[in-house]
Backbone and ligand atoms as CSV (ligand in chain L), in Angstrom:
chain,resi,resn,atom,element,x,y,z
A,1,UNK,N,N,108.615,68.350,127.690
A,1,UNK,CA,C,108.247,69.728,127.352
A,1,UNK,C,C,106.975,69.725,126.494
A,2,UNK,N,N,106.221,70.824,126.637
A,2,UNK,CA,C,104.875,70.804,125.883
A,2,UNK,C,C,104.755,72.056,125.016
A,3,UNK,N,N,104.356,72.244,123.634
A,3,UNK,CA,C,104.684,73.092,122.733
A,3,UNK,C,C,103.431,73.337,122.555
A,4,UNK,N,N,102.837,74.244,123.041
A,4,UNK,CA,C,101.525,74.790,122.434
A,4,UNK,C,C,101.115,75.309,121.125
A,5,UNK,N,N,100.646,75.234,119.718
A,5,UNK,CA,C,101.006,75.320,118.827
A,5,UNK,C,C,99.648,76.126,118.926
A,6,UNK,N,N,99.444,77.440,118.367
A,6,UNK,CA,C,98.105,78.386,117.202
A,6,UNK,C,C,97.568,77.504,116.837
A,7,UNK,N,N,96.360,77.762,116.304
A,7,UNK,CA,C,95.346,77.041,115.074
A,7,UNK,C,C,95.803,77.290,114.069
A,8,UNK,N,N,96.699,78.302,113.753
A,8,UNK,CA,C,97.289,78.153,112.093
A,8,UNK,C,C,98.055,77.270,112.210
A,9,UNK,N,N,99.277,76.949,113.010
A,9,UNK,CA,C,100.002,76.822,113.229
A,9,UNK,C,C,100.113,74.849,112.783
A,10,UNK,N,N,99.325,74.961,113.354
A,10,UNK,CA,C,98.690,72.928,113.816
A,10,UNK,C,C,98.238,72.408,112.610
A,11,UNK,N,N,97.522,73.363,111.799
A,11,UNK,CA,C,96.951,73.010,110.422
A,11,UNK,C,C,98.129,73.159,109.646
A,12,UNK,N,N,98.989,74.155,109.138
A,12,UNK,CA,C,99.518,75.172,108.639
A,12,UNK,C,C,100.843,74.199,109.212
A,13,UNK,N,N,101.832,73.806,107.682
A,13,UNK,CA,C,103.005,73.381,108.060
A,13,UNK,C,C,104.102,74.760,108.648
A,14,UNK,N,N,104.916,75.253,108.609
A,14,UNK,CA,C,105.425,76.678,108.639
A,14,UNK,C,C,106.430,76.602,107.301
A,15,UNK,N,N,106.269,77.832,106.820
A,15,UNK,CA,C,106.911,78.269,106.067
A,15,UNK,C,C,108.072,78.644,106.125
A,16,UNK,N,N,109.672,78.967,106.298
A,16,UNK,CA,C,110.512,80.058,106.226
A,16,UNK,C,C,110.812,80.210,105.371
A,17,UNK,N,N,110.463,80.118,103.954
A,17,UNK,CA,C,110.609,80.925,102.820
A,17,UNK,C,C,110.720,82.397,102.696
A,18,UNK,N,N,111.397,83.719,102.207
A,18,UNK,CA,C,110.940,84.939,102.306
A,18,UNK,C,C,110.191,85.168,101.561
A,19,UNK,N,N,108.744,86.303,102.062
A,19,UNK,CA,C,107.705,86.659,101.200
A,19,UNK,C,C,108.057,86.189,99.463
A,20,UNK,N,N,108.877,86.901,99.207
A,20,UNK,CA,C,109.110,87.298,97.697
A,20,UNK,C,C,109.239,85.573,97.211
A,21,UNK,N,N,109.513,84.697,97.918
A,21,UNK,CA,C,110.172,83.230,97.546
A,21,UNK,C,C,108.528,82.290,97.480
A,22,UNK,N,N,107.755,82.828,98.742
A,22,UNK,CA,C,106.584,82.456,98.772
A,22,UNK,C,C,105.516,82.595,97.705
A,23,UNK,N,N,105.573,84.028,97.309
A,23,UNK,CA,C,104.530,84.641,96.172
A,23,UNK,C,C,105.213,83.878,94.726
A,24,UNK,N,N,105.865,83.318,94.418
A,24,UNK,CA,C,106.734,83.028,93.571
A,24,UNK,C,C,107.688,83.439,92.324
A,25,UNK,N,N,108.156,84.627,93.545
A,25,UNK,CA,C,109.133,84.881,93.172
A,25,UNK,C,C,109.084,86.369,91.849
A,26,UNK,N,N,109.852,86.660,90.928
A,26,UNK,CA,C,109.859,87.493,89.665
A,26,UNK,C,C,108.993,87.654,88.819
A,27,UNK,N,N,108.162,86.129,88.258
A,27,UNK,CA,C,107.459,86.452,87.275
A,27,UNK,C,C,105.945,87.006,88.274
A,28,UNK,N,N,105.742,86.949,89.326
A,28,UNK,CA,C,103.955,87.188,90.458
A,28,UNK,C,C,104.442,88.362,90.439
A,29,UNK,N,N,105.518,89.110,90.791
A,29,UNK,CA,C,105.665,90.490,91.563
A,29,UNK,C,C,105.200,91.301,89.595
A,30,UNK,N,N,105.740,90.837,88.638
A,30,UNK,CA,C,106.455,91.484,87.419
A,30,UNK,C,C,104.557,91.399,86.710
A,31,UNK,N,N,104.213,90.170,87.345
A,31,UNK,CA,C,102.772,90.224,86.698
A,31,UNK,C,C,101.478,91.044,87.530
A,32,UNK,N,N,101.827,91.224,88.816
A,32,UNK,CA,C,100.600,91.712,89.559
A,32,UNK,C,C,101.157,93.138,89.262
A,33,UNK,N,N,102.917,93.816,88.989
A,33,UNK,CA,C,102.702,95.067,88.739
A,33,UNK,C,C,102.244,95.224,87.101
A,34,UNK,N,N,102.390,94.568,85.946
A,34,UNK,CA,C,101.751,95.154,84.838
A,34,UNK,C,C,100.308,95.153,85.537
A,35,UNK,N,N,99.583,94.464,85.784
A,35,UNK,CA,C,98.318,94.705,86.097
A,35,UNK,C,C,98.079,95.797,87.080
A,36,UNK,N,N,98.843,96.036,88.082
A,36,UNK,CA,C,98.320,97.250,88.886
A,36,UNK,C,C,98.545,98.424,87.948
A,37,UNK,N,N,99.727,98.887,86.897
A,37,UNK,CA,C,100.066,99.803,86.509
A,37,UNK,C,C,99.234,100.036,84.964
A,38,UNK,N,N,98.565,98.981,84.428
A,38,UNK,CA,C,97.309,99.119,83.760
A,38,UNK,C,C,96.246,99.617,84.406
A,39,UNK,N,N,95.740,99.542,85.741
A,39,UNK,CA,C,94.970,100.209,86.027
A,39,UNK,C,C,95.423,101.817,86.398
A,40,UNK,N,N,96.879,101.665,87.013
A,40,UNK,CA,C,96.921,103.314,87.547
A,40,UNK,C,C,96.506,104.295,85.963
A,41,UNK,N,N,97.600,103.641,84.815
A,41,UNK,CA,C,97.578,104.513,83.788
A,41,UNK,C,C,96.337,104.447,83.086
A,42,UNK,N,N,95.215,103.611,83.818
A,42,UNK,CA,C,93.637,104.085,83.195
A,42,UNK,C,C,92.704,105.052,84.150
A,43,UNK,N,N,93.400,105.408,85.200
A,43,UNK,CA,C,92.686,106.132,85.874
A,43,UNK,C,C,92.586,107.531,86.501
A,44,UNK,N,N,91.472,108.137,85.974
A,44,UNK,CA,C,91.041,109.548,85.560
A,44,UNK,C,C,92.430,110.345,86.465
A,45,UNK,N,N,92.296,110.378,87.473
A,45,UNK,CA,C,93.116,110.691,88.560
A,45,UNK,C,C,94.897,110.664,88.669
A,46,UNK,N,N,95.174,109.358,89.310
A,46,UNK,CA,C,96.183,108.431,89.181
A,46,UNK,C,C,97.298,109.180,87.952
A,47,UNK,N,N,96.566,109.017,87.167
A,47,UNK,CA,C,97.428,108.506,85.827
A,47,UNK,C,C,98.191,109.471,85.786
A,48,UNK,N,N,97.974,110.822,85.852
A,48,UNK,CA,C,98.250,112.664,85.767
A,48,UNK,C,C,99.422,112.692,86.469
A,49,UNK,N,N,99.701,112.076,87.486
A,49,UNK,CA,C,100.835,111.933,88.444
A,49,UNK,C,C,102.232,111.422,87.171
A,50,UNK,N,N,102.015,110.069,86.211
A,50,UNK,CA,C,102.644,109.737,85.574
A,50,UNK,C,C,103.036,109.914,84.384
A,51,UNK,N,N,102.247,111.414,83.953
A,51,UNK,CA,C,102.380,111.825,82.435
A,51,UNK,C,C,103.995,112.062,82.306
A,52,UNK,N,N,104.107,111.209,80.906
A,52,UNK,CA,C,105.877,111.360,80.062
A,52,UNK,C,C,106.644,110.358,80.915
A,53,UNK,N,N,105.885,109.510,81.770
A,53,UNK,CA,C,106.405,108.327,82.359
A,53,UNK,C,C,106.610,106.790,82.018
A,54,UNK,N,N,107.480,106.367,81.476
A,54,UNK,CA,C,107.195,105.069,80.740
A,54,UNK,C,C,106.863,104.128,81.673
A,55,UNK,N,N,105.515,103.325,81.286
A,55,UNK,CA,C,104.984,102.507,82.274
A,55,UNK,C,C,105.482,101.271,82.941
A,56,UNK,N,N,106.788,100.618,81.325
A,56,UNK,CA,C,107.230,99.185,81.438
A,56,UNK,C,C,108.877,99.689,82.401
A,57,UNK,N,N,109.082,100.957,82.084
A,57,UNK,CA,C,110.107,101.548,83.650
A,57,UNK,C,C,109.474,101.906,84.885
A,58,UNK,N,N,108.551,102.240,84.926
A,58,UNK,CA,C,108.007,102.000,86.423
A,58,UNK,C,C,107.651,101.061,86.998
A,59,UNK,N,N,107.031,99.860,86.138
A,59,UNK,CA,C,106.730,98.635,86.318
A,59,UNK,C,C,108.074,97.561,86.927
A,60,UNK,N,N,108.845,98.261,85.819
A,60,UNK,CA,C,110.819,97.417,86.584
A,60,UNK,C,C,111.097,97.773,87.657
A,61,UNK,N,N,110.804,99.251,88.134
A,61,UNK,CA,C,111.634,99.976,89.144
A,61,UNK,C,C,110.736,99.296,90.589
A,62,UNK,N,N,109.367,99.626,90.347
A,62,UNK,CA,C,107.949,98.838,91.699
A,62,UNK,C,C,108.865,97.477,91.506
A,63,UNK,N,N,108.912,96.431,90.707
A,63,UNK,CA,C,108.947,95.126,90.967
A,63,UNK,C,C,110.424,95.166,91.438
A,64,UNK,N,N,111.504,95.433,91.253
A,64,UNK,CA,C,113.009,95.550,91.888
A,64,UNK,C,C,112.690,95.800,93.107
A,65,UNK,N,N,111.776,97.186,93.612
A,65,UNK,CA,C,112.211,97.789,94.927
A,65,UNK,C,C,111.110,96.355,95.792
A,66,UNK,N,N,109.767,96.253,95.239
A,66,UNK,CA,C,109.081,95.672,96.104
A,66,UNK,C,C,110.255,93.957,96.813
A,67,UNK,N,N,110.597,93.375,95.503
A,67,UNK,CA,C,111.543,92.500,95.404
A,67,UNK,C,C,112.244,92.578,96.604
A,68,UNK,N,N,112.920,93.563,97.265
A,68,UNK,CA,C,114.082,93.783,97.879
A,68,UNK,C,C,113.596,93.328,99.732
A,69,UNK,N,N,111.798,94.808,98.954
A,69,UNK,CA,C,111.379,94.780,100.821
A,69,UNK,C,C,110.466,93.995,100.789
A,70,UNK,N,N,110.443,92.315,100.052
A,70,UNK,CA,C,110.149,91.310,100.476
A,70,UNK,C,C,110.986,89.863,100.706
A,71,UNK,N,N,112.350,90.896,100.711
A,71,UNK,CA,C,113.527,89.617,101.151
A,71,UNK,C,C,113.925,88.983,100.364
A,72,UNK,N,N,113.880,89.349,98.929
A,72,UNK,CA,C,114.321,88.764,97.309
A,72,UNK,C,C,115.483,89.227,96.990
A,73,UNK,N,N,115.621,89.029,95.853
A,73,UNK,CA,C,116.839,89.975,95.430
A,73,UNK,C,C,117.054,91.333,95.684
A,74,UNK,N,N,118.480,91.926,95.984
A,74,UNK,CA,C,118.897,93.312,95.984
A,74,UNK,C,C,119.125,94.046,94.744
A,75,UNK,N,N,118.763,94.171,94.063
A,75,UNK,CA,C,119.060,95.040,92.798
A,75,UNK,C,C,118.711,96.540,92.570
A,76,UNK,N,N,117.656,97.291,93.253
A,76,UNK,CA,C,116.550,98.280,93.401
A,76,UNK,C,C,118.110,99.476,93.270
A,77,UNK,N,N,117.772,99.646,92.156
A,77,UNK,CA,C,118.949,101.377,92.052
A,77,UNK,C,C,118.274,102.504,91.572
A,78,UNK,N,N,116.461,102.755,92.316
A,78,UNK,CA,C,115.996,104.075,92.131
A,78,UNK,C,C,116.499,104.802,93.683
A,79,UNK,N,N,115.052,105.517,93.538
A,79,UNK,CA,C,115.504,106.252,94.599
A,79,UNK,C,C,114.584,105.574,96.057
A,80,UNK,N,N,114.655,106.248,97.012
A,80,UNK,CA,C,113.607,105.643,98.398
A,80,UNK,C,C,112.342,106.172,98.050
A,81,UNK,N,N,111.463,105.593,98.442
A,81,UNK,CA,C,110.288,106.038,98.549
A,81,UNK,C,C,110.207,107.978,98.886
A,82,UNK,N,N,110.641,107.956,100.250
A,82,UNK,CA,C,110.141,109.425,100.395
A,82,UNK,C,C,111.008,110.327,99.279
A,83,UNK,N,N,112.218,110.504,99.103
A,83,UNK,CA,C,112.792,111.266,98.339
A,83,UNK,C,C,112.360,110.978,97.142
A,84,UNK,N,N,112.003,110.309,96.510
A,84,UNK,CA,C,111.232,109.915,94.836
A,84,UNK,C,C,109.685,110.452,94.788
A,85,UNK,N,N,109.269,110.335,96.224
A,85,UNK,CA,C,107.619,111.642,96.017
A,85,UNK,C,C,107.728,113.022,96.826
A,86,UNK,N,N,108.823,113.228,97.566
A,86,UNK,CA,C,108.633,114.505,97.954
A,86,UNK,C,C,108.207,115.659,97.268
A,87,UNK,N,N,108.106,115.706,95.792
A,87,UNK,CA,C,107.582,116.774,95.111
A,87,UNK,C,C,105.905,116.311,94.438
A,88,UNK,N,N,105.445,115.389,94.858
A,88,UNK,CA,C,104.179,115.146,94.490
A,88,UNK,C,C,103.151,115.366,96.216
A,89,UNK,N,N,101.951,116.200,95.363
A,89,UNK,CA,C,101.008,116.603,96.569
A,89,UNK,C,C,99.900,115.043,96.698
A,90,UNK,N,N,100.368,114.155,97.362
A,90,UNK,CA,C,99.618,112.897,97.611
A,90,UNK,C,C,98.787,113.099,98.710
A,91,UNK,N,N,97.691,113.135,98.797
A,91,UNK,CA,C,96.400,113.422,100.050
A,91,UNK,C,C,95.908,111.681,100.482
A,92,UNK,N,N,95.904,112.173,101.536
A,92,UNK,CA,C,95.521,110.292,102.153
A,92,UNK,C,C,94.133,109.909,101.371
A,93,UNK,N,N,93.036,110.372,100.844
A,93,UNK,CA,C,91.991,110.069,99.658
A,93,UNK,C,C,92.710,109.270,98.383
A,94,UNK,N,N,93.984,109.932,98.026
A,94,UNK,CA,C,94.968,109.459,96.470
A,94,UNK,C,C,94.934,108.493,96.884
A,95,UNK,N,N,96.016,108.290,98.533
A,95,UNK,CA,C,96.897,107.007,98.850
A,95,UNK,C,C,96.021,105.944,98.925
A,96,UNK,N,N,94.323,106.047,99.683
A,96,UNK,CA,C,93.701,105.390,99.771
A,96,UNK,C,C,92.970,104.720,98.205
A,97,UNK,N,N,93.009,105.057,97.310
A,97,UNK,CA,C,92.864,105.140,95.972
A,97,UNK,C,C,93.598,104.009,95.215
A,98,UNK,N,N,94.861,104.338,95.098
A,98,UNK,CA,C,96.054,103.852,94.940
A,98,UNK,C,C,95.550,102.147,95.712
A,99,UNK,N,N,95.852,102.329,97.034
A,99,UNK,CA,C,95.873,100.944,97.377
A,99,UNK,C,C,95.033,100.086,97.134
A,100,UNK,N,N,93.392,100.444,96.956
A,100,UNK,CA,C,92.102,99.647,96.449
A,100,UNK,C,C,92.449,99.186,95.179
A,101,UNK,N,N,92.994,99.787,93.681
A,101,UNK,CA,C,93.816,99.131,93.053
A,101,UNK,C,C,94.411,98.179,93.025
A,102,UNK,N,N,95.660,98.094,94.063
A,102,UNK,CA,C,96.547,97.427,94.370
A,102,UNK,C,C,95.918,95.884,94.985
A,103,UNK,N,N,94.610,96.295,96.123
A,103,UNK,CA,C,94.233,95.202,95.986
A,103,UNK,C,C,93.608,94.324,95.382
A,104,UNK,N,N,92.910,95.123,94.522
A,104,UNK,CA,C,92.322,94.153,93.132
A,104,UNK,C,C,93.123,93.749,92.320
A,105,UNK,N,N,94.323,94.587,92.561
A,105,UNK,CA,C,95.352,94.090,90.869
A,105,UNK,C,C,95.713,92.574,91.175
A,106,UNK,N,N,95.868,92.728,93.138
A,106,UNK,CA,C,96.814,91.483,93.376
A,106,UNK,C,C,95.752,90.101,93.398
A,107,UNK,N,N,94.216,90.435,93.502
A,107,UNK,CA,C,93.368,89.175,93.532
A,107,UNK,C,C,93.388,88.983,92.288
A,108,UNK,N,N,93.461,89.415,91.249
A,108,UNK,CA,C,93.037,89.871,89.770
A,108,UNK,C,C,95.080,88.935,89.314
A,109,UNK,N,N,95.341,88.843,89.582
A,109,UNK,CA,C,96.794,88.131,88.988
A,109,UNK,C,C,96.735,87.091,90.253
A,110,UNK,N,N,95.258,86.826,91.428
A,110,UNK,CA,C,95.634,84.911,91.387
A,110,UNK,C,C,96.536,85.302,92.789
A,111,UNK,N,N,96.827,86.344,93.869
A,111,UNK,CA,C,97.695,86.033,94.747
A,111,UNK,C,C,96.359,86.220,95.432
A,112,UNK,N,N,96.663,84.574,96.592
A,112,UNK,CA,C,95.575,84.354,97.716
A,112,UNK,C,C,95.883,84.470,99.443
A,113,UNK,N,N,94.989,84.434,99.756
A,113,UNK,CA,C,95.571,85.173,101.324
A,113,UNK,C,C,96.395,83.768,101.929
A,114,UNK,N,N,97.294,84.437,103.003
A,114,UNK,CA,C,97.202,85.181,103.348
A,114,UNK,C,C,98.986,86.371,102.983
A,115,UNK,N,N,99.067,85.732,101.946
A,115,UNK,CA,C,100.260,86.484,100.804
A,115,UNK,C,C,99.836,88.149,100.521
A,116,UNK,N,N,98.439,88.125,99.963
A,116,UNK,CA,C,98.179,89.105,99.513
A,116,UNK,C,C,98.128,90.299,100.707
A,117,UNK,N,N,97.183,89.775,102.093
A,117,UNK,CA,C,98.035,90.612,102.977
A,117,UNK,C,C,99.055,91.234,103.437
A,118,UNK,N,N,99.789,90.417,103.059
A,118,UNK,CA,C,101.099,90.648,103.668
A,118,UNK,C,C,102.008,91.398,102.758
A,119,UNK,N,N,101.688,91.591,101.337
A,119,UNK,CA,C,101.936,92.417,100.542
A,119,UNK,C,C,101.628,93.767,100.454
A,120,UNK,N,N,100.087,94.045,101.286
A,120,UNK,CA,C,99.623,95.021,101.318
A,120,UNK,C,C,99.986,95.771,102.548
A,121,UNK,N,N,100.221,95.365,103.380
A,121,UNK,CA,C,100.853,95.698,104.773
A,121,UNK,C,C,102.211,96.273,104.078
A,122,UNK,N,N,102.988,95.709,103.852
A,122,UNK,CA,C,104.467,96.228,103.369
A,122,UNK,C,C,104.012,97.428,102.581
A,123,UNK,N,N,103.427,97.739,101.919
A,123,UNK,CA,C,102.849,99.006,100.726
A,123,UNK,C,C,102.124,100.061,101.759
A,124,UNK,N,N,101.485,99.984,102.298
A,124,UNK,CA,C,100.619,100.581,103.390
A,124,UNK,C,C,101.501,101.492,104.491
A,125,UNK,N,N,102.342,100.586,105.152
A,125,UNK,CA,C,103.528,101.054,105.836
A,125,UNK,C,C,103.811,102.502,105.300
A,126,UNK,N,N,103.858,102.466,104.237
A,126,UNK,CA,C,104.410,103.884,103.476
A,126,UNK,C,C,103.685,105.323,103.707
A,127,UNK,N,N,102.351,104.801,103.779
A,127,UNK,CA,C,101.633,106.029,104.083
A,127,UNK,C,C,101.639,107.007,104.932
A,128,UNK,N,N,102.033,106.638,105.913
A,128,UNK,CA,C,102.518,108.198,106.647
A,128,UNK,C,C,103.461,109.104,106.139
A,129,UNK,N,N,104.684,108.199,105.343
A,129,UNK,CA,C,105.827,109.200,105.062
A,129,UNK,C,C,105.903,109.370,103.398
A,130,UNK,N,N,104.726,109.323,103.521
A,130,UNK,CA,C,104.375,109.645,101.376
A,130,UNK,C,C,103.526,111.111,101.604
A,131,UNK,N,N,102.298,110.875,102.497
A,131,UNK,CA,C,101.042,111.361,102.514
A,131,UNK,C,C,101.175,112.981,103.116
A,132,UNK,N,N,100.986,113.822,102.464
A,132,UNK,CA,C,101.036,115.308,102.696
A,132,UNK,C,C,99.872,116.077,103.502
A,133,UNK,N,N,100.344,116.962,104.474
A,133,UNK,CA,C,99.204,117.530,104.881
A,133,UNK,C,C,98.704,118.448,104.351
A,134,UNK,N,N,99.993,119.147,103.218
A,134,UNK,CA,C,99.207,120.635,102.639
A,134,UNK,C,C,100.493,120.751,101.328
A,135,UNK,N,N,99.780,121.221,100.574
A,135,UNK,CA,C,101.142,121.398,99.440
A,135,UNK,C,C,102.367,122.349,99.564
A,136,UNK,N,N,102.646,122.801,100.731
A,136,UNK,CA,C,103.949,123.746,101.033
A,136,UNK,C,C,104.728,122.010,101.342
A,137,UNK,N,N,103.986,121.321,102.259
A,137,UNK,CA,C,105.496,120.410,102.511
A,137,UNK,C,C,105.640,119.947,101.315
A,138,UNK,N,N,105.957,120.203,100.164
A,138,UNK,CA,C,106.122,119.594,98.937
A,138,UNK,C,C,107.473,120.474,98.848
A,139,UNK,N,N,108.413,118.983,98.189
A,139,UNK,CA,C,109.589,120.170,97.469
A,139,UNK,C,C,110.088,119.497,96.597
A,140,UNK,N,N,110.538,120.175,95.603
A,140,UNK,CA,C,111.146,119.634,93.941
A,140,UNK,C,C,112.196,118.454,94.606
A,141,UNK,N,N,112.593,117.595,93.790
A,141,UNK,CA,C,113.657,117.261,94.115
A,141,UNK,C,C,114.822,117.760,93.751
A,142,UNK,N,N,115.098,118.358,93.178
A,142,UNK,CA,C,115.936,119.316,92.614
A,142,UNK,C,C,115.406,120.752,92.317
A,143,UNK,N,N,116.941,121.925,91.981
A,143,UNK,CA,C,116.307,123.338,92.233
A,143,UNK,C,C,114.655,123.577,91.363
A,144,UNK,N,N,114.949,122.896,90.033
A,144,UNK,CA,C,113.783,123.330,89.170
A,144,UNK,C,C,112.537,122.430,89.041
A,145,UNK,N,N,112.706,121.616,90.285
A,145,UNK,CA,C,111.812,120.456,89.517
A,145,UNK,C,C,110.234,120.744,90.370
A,146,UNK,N,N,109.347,120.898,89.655
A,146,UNK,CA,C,107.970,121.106,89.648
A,146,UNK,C,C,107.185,120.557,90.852
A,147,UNK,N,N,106.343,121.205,91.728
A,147,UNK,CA,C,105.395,120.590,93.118
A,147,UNK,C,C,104.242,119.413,91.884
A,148,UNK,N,N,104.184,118.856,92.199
A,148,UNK,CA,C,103.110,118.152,91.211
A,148,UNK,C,C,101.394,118.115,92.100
A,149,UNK,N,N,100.636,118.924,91.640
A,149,UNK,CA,C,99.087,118.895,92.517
A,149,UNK,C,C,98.260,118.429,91.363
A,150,UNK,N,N,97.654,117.425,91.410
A,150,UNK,CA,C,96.271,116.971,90.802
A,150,UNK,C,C,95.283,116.822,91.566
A,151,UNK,N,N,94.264,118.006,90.944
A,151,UNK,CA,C,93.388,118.036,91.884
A,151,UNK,C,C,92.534,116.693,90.906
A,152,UNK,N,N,91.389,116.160,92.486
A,152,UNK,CA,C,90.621,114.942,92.192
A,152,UNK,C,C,89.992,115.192,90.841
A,153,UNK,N,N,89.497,114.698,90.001
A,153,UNK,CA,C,88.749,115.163,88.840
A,153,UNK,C,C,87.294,114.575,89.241
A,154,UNK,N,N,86.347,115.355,88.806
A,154,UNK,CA,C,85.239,115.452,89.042
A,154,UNK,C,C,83.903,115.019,88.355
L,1,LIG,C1,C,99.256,107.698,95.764
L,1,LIG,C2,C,100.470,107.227,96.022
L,1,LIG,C3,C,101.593,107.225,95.001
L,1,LIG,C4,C,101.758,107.954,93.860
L,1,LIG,C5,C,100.839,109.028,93.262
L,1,LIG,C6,C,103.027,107.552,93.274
L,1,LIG,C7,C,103.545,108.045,92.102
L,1,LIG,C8,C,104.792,107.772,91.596
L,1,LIG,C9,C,105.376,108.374,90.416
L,1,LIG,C10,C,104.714,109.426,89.526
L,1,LIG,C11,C,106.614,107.852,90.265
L,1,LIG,C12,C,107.634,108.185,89.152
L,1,LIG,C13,C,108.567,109.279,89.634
L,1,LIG,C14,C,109.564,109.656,88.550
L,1,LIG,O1,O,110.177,108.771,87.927
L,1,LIG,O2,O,109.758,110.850,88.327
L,1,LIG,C15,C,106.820,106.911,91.346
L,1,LIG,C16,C,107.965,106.170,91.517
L,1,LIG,C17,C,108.113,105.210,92.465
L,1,LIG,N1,N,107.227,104.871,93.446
L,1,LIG,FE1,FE,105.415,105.735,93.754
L,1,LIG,N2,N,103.589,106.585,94.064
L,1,LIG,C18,C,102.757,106.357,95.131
L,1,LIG,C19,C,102.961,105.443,96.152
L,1,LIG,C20,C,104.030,104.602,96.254
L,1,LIG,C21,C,104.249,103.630,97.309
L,1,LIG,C22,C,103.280,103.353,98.467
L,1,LIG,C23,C,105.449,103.041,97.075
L,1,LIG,C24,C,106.146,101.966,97.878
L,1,LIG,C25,C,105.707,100.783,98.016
L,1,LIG,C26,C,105.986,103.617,95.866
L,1,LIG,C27,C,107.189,103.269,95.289
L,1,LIG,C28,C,107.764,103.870,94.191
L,1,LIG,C29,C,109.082,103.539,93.677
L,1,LIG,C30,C,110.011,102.459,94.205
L,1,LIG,C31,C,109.317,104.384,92.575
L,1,LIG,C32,C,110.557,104.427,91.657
L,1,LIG,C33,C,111.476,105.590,92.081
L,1,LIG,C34,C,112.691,105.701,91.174
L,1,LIG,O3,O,112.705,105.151,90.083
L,1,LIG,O4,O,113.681,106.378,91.586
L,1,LIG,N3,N,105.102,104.555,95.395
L,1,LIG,N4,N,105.701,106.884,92.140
């Protein structure tokens, strides 16, 4: 039998580690989010979304959930993605925003390709069912809870 092997493949021992086991694990996910979430909460924009938000609890809640949907531990007891922003007006400009961040945070804490891809792909995924076309599809998550619109600042 003859096994044709890729050019990654031939160079490239294979891995089956899961993502989260690959990047190494708790302390990469726990360090590339303080660094991404230092930049969200410095930026003009961004940040407005998170006012009265404690940063080192959002920082737990991103590194649990990311944890989970990279095949790590199960622990993640917020909410899903879409039901946790349905009341924020996110425009594909934010989302695109957001992720340029994300990819500097993750070169900027030392994760090299082709990890860091593959991190960003999993985050990206999200954008269709985050990203709003107009602020009516926005709804509180509860009876009283507030549409959140930040407009771009200028
Ligand atoms: C521009 C895009 C985004 C904005 C403005 C945003 C903003 C926020 C804010 C303000 C919260 C805190 C909500 C609260 O506690 O009341 C939050 C929570 C969260 N976000 Fe995002 N987010 C964005 C994109 C994403 C993406 C792409 C993901 C998935 C990878 C994500 C995953 C989460 C998770 C897991 C929580 C925690 C929910 C909970 O604790 O119940 N976010 N986000």
């Amino acid at each position: 039998m003859v096994t044709i092997l890729s050019p990654d493949q031939a160079s490239e021992p294979r891995d089956d580690r899961s993502l989260y086991d690959q990047l190494g694990g708790h302390p990469t996910l726990a360090r590339v989010h303080r660094i991404f979430y230092d930049a969200i909460y410095a930026h003009a924009w961004l940040r407005q979304f998170f006012d009265g938000i404690d940063q080192k609890v959002i920082e737990d809640q991103q590194t649990d959930f990311m944890a989970m949907a990279m095949g790590g531990p199960d622990r993640y007891c917020g909410k899903f993605p879409v039901p946790a922003h349905k009341h924020m007006f996110i425009t594909d400009e934010l989302f695109e925003v957001r992720h340029v961040l994300l990819e500097r945070s993750l070169g900027d804490a030392g994760v090299a390709e082709p990890l860091r891809s593959r991190w960003l792909k999993i985050d990206g995924a999200f954008k269709t069912r985050l990203v709003k076309k107009s602020v009516d599809t926005c709804e509180g998550r509860f009876k009283t809870d507030p549409v959140v619109v930040v407009p771009k600042p200028t």
